[in-house]
C-alpha positions as CSV (number, residue, x, y, z in Angstrom):
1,X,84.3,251.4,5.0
2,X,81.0,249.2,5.5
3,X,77.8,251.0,7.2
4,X,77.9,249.3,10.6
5,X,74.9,251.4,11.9
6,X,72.5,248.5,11.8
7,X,75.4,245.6,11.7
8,X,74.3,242.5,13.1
9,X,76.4,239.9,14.9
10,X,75.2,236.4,15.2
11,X,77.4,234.5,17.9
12,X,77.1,230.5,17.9
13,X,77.6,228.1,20.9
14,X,77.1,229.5,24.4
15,X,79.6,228.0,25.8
16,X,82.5,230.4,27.7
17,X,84.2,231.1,24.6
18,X,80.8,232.0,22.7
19,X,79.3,234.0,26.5
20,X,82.9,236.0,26.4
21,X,82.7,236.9,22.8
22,X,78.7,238.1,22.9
23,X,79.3,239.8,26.2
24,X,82.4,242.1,24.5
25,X,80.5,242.9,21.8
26,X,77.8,244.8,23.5
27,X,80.6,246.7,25.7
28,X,80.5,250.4,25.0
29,X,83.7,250.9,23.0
30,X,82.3,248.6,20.5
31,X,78.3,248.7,20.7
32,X,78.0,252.0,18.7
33,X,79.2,250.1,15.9
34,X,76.9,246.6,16.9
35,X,73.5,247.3,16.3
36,X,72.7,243.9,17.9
37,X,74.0,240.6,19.1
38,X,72.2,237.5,18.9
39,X,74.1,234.1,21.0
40,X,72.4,230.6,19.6
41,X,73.1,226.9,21.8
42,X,71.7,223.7,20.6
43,X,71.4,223.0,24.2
44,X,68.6,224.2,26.1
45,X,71.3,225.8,28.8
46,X,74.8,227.7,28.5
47,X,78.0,226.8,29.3
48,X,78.8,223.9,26.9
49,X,81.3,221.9,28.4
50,X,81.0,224.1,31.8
51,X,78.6,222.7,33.9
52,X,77.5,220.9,37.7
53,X,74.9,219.2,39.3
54,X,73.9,218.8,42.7
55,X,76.0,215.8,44.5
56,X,76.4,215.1,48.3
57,X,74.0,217.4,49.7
58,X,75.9,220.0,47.9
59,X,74.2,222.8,45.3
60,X,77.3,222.3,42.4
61,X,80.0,219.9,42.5
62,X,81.4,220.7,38.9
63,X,81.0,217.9,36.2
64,X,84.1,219.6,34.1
65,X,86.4,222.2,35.2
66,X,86.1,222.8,38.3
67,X,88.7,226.2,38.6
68,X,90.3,228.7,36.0
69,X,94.3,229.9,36.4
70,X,94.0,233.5,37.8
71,X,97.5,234.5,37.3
72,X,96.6,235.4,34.4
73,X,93.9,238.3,33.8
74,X,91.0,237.0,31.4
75,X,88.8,235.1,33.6
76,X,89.4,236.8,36.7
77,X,88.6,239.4,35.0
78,X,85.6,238.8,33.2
79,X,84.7,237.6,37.1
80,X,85.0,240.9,37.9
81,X,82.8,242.6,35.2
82,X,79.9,239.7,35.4
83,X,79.6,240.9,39.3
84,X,81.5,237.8,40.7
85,X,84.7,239.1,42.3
86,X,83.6,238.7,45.7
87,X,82.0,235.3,45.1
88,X,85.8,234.1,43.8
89,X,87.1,231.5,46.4
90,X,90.8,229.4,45.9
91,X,91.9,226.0,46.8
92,X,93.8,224.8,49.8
93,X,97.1,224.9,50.2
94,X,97.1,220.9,49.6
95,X,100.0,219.4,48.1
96,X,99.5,217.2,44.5
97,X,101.1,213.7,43.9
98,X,102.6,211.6,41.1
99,X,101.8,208.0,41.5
100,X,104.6,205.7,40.1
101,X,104.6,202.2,42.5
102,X,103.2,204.7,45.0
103,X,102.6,208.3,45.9
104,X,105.4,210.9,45.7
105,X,105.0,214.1,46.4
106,X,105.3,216.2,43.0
107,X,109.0,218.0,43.6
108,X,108.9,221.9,43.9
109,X,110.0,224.1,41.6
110,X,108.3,222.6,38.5
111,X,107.3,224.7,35.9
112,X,104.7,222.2,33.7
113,X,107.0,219.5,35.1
114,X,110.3,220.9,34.0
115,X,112.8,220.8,37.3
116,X,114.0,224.2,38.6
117,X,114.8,223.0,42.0
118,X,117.6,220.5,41.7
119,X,117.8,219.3,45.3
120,X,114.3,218.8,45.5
121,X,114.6,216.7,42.1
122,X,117.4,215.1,43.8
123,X,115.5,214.3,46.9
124,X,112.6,212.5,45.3
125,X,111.4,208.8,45.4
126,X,110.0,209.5,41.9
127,X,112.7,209.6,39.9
128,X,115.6,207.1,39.5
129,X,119.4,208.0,40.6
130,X,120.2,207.4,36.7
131,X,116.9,209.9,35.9
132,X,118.1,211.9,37.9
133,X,121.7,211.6,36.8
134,X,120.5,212.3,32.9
135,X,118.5,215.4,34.0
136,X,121.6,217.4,35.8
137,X,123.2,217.3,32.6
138,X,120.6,219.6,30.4
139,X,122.3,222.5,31.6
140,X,125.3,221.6,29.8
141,X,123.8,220.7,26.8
142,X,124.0,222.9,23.6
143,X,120.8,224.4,22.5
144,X,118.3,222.2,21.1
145,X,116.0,222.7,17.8
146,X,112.3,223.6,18.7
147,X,111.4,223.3,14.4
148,X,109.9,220.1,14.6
149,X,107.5,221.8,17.3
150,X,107.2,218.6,19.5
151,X,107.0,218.4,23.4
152,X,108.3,214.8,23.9
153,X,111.0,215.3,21.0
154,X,112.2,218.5,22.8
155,X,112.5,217.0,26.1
156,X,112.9,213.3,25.9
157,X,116.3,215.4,24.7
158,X,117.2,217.9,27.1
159,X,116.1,215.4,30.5
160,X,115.8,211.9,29.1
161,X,112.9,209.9,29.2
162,X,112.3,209.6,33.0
163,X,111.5,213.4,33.5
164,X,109.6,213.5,30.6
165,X,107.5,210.3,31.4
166,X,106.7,211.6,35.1
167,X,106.8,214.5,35.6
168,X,106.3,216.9,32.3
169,X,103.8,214.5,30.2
170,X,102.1,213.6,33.6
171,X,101.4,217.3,33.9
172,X,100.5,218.2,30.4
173,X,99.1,215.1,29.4
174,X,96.8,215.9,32.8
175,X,95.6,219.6,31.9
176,X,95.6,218.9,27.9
177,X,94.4,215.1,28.0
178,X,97.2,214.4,25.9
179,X,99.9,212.3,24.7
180,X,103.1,215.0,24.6
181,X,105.1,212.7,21.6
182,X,102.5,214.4,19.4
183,X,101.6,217.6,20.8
184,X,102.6,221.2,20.0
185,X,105.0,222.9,22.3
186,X,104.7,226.1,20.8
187,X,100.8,225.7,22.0
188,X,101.8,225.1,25.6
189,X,103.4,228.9,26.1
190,X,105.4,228.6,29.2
191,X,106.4,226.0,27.9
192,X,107.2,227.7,24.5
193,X,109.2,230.2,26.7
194,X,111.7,228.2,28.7
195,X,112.5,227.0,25.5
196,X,113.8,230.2,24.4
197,X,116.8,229.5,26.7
198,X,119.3,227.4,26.0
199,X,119.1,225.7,29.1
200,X,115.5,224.5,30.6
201,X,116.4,223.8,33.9
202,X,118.5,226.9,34.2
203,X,115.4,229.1,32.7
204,X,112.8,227.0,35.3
205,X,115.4,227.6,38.4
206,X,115.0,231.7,38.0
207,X,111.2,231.1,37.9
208,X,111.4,229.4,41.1
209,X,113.8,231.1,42.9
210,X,111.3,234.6,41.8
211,X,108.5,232.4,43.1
212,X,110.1,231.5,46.3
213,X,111.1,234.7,46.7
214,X,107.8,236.5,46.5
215,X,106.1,234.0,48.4
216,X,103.8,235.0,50.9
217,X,100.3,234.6,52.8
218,X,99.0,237.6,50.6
219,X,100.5,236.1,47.3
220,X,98.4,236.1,44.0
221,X,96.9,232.3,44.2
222,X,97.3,230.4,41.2
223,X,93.3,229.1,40.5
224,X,90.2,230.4,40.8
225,X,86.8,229.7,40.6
226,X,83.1,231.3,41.7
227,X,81.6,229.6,44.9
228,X,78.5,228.5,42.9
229,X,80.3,226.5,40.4
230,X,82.3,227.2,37.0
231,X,78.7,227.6,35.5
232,X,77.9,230.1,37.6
233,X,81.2,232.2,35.5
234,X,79.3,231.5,32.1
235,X,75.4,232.1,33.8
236,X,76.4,235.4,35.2
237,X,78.5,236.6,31.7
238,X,75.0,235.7,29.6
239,X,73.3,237.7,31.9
240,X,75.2,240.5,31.7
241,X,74.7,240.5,28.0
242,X,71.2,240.0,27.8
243,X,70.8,243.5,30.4
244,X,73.1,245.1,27.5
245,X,70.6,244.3,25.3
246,X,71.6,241.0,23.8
247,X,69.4,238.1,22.9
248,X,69.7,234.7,23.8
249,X,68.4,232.0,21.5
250,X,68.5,228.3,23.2
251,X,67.5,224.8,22.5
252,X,67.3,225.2,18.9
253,X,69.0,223.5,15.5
254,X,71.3,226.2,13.6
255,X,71.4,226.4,10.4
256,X,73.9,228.3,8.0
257,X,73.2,230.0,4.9
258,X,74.4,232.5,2.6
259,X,72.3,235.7,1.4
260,X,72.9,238.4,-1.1
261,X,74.9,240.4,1.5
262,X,75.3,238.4,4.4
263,X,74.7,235.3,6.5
264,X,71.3,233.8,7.5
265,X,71.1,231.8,11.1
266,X,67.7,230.5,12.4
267,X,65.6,232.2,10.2
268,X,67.2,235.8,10.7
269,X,69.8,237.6,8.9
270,X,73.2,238.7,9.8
271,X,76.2,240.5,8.6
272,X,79.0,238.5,10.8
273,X,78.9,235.2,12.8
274,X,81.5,233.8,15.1
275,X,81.1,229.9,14.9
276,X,82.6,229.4,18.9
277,X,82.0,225.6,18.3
278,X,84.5,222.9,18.4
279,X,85.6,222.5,14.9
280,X,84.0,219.6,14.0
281,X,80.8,221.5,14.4
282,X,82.2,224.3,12.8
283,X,83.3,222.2,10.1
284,X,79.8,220.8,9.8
285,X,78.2,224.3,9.9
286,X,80.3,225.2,7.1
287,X,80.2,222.4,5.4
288,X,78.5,224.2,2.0
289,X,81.8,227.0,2.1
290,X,84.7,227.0,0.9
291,X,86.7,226.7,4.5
292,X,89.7,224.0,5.7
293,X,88.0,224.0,9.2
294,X,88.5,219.9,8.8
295,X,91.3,218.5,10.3
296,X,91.8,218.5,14.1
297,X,91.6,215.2,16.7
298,X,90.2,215.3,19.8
299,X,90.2,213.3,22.9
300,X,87.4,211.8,24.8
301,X,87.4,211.8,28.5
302,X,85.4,210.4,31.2
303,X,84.6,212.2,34.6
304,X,83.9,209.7,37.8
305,X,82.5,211.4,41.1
306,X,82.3,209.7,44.3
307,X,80.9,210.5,47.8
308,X,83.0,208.4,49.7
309,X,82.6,208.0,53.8
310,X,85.7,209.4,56.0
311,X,86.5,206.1,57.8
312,X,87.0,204.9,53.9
313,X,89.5,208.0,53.3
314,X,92.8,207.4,54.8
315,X,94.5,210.0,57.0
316,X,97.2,210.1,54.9
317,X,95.9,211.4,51.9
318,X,94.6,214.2,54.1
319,X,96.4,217.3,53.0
320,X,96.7,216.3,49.3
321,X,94.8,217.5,46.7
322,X,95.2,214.6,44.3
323,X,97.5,212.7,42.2
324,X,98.3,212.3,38.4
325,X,99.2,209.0,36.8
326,X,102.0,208.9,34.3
327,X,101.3,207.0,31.2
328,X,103.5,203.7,31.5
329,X,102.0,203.0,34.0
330,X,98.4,203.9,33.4
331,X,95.4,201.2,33.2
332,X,92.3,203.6,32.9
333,X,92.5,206.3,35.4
334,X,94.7,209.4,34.8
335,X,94.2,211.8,37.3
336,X,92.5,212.1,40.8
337,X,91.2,214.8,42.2
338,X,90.2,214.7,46.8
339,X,87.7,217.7,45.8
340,X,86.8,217.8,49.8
341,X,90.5,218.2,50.8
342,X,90.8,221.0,47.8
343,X,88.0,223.4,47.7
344,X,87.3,223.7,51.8
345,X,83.3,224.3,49.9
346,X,83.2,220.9,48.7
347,X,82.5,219.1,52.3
348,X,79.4,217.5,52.2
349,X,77.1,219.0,55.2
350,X,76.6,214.8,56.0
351,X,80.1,214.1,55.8
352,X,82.6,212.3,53.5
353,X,85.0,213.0,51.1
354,X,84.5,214.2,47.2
355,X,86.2,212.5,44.7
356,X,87.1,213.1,40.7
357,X,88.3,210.8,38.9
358,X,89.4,211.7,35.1
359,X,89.4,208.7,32.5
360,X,90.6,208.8,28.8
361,X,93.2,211.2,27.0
362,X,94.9,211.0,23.5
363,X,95.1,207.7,22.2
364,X,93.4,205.9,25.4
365,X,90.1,205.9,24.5
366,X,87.1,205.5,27.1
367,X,83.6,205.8,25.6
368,X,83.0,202.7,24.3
369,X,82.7,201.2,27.8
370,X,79.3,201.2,29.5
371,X,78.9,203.0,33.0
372,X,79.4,199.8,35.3
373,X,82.5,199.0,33.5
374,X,83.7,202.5,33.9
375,X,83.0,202.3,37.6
376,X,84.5,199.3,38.2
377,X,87.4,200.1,36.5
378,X,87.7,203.6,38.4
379,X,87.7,201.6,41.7
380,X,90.1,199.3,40.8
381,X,92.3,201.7,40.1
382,X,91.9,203.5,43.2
383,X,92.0,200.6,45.0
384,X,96.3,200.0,43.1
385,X,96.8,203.7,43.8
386,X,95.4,204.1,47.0
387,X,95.8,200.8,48.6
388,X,91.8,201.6,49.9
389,X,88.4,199.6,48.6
390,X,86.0,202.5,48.2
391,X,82.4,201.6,48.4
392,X,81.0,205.3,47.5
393,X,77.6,206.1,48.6
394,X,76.9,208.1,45.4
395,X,78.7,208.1,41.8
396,X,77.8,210.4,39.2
397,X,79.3,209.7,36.0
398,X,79.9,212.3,32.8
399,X,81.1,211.8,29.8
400,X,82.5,214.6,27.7
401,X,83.0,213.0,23.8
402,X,85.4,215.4,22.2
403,X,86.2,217.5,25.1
404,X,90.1,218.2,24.2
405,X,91.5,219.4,21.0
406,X,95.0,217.7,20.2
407,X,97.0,220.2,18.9
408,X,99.3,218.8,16.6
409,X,103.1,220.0,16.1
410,X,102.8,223.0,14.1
411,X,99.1,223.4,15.0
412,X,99.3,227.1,14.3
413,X,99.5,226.9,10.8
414,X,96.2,224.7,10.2
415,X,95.2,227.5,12.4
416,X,96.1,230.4,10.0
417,X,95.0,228.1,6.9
418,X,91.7,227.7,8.5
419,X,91.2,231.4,9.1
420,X,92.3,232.3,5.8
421,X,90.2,230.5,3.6
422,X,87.0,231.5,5.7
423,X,84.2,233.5,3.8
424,X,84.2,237.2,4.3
425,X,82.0,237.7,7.5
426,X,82.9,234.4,8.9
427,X,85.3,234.1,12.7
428,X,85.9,231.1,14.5
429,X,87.0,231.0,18.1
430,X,87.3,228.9,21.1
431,X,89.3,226.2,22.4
432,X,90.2,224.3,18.9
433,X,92.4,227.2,17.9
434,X,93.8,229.1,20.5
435,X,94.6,227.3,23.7
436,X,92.7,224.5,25.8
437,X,91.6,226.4,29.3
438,X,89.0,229.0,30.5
439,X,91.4,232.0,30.3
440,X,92.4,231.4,26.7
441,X,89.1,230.8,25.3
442,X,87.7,234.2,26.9
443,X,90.8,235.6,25.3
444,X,90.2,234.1,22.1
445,X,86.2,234.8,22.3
446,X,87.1,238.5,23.0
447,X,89.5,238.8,20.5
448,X,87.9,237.7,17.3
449,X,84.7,239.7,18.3
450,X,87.2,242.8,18.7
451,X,88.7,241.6,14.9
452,X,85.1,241.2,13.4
453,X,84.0,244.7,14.4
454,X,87.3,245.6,13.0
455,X,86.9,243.9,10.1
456,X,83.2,245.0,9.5
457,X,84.3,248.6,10.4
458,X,87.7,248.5,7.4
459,X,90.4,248.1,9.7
460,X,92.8,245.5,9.3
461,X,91.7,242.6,11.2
């Protein structure tokens, strides 16, 4: 069993998976075994691909994520421990869209797009009658393989394409910027888990029927988010850790080495380090070591927001919270998001709407075009959609190279190759590996600083 009394812990990136792992570290049950915790950025501020700006009179108006799914525990709370539970607000109830020749309102009942309500399904504009006619059969069809570990083989099978097309890809594609024909289901857990059954729609129908069924004013909301901004989650989580004695190192190149015993980062020595970088800049870190961190795509996506005037926004997109485009008939823009009509926090104090507009996924890339084209093509599109000629009295534009790992069918065994061939004292974590959202990278930035203490202490990791 090693000597952890003066065991050092060097965390890099300061993004929320890096901020989740440093600030578990220095929590009691596993300080006496830390003697100290350094977190390193490149960046001269935390929160990596968390972040806002000021826009439309407003402090924050999120540049990436802009909420966190709170039916599940991890970020709500790690709200709760960074002294933000009462500083948690939740969207309107504001109903989302599919735009297909027009705006249809996305059926009820979906689980990640799979039907569980068959009269709603029935009932919408967005599918065809012969769609429709394909889908009511999946509960008669024998079980299908999951091996090949594909979300578009698996159910381009079970509902045919139209389902697929609209309604699940237009989901997942959405949340994962992806291209489901070459995607891992097993990645996408609930997913995974209706899959399990033999019939989907079947499976989907109990969730929604439970869902219905426990409905209420008081229900658990499904998102999240601090009032200051998603940055304000990762902000408040560093600070916590620097009052338990953590130090924060920012704005600096980080180097890796090896030493007799250990590992050395900017100029000071370390026992363990937990690379909570994408992989390509894990891969580049340990680039001199013997470690298969190569080998993962990524998708580059564009963020447009607008300040548009209310005599510009129709009445009839009031009470929506946005729309999704499905990929056949996508040009540039994917998703939509009326920001003012779903956070009630996002009205500007001059008036006007909030818009974000999401550009680029898997295999639709964005960043080779120049801001004015970007813009122009973002209006255009709204102006198909919408049937509406913005003329926005402010656009900010960010662009996030590399923001979504693609996880490949069967991306859990890179996953365990990469892990096992690291050096002893080296953890990665974050998003690359173990689920795209802010939940699952504080779950996976907790949980390989729990295994590396564990590891450093003789336990089985």
């Amino acid at each position: 069993m090693s000597d952890v009394s003066s065991h050092r812990v060097a965390v890099i990136g300061a993004g929320i998976t890096g901020a989740a792992a440093a600030h578990r570290l220095v929590q009691p049950d596993l300080a006496a075994e830390v003697a100290s915790v350094v977190l390193f950025d490149c960046e001269d501020r935390v929160g990596g691909r968390i972040d806002g700006t000021s826009f439309a009179g407003l402090d924050c108006i999120d540049t990436g994520a802009d909420a966190f799914l709170a039916r599940v525990p991890e970020a709500i709370g790690l709200a709760q421990a960074v002294g933000l539970g009462d500083d948690l607000v939740h969207p309107e109830r504001a109903g989302a869209a599919v735009w297909y020749d027009g705006l249809h309102d996305i059926p009820e009942g979906l689980v990640l797009g799979v039907p569980g309500n068959p009269i709603s399904l029935s009932r919408s504009g967005l599918i065809s009658w012969r769609g429709k006619a394909r889908a009511m059969l999946e509960p008669f069809l024998p079980r299908s393989s999951t091996n090949h570990d594909n979300i578009g083989t698996y159910m381009r099978s079970r509902f045919g394409d139209e389902v697929h097309e609209r309604l699940v890809d237009a989901l997942i594609g959405s949340i994962y910027a992806a291209d489901t024909d070459n995607f891992s289901l097993a990645e996408v857990p609930q997913l995974a888990t209706l899959a399990n059954d033999r019939s989907l729609l079947l499976a989907a129908r109990r969730i929604a029927r439970h869902s219905a069924g426990t409905a209420s004013a008081s229900a658990a909301p499904i998102f999240g988010a601090p009032r200051g901004g998603m940055r304000q989650l990762v902000q408040a989580t560093v600070k916590t850790f620097e009052q338990h004695g953590g130090n924060v190192r920012l704005g600096q190149e980080i180097g890796l080495e090896r030493t007799g015993s250990g590992w050395q980062v900017g100029g000071d020595d370390f026992d363990t380090v937990i690379c909570a970088v994408p992989a390509d800049r894990a891969a580049q870190l340990l680039a001199d070591f013997p470690a298969s961190t190569h080998g993962t795509d990524r998708a580059d996506v564009v963020m447009v927001t607008l300040h548009v005037s209310d005599d510009e926004f129709p009445d009839r997109l009031r009470g929506r919270s946005g729309y999704l485009v499905p990929k056949p008939v996508q040009r540039d823009v994917t998703a939509a998001s009326f920001g003012s009509q779903k956070w009630a926090h996002w009205v500007p104090p001059g008036g006007g709407q909030i818009l974000r507009v999401s550009l680029g996924r898997d295999g639709a890339p964005v960043l080779h075009l120049n801001d004015d084209d970007i813009v122009a093509r973002t209006l255009d599109d709204l102006r198909r959609h919408l049937g509406v000629t913005f003329s926005p009295s402010e656009v900010r534009l960010t662009r996030w190279p590399g923001a979504f790992a693609q996880y490949r069918p069967h991306h859990r065994r890179w996953v365990d190759a990469v892990r096992s061939s690291l050096a002893p004292g080296i953890f990665v974590a974050g998003g690359s590996y173990d689920g795209i959202g802010i939940p699952a990278c504080i779950r996976s930035g907790r949980t390989i600083a729990e295994r590396s203490v564990s590891a450093t202490s003789g336990l089985s990791p």
